[in-house]
N, C-alpha and C positions, 0 to 999 in steps of 0.2 A: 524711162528704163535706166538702172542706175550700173553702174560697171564698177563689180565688186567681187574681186579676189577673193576667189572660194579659201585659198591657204590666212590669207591675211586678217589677223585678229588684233593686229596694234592698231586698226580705228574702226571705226561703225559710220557707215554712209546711210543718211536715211532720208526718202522722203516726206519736204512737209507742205504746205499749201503756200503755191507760187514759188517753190525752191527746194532748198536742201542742206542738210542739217551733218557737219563733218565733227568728227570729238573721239574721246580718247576710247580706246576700245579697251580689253580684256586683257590681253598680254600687252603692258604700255612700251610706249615710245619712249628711248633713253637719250633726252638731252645730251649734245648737242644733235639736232636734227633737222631736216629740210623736209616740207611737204609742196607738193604743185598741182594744182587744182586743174583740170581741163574739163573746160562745159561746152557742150554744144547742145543746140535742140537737133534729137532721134532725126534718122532717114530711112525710109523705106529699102535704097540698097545702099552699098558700100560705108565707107567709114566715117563719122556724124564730124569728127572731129576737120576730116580733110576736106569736109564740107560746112565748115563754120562760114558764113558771111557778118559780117558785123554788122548788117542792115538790122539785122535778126534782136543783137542786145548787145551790149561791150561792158562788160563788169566795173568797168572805171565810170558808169553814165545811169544817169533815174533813166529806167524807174527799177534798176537793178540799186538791190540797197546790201552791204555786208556789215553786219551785225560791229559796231564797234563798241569799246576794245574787245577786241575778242581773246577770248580766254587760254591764256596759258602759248599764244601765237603772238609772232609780231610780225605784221605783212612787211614784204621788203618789197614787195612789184606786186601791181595790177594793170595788167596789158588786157586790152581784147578780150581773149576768152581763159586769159590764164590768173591765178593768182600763188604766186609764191611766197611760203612765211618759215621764219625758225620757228622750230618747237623749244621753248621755254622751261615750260614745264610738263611733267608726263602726263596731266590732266587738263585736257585743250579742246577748247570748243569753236566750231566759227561755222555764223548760221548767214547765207546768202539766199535771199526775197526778190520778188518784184519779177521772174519769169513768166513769160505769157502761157497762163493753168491751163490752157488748149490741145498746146501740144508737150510732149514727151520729151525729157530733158535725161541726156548720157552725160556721164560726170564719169572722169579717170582720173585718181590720184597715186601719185607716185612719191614712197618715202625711199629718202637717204637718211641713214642714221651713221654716227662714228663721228671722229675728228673731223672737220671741217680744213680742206687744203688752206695750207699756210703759206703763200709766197713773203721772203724776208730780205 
């Protein structure tokens, strides 16, 4: 089950076999910007993410594989079940593989867009 913002048209989240396919949508994303990926595999009750175990897959570990270089991203962190990247350019792709095709994988992403804080 994929967790996608009815309002949201700056990316298209889609499933593909063994994973999930993130990239530029329709109304783009305007450089400088932040994307954060959060995966967990689906639960029957409450929220998949607050019930991530890392037994389960750790995006930084095979046989979870993320597409490099990935297009128009440049990943700054890959923890557990997260992965953070600036957006580059407003047409950005990035394809993550190797989940167990059994069960149902939640995916939440969250953009910031604007100036980037500047401490000087």
């Amino acid at each position: 089950t994929l967790d996608l913002p009815s309002r949201e048209t700056k990316f298209e989240l889609e499933q593909i076999v063994g994973g999930f396919q993130l990239k530029a949508g329709k109304a783009k994303l305007k450089p400088p910007a932040k994307i954060e990926v959060l995966v967990a595999y689906d639960v029957r009750k409450g929220n998949p993410l607050k019930k991530y175990d890392s037994s389960d897959f750790r995006l930084d570990q095979m046989p979870i594989k993320i597409k490099k270089p990935s297009k128009g991203l440049i990943l700054t962190r890959i923890h557990q079940n997260s992965i953070t990247a600036d957006v580059t350019k407003d047409d950005f792709e990035l394809l993550v593989t190797g989940f167990d095709q059994n069960r149902d994988l939640y995916v939440k992403v969250i953009v910031s867009e604007g100036e980037y804080d500047k401490k000087i």
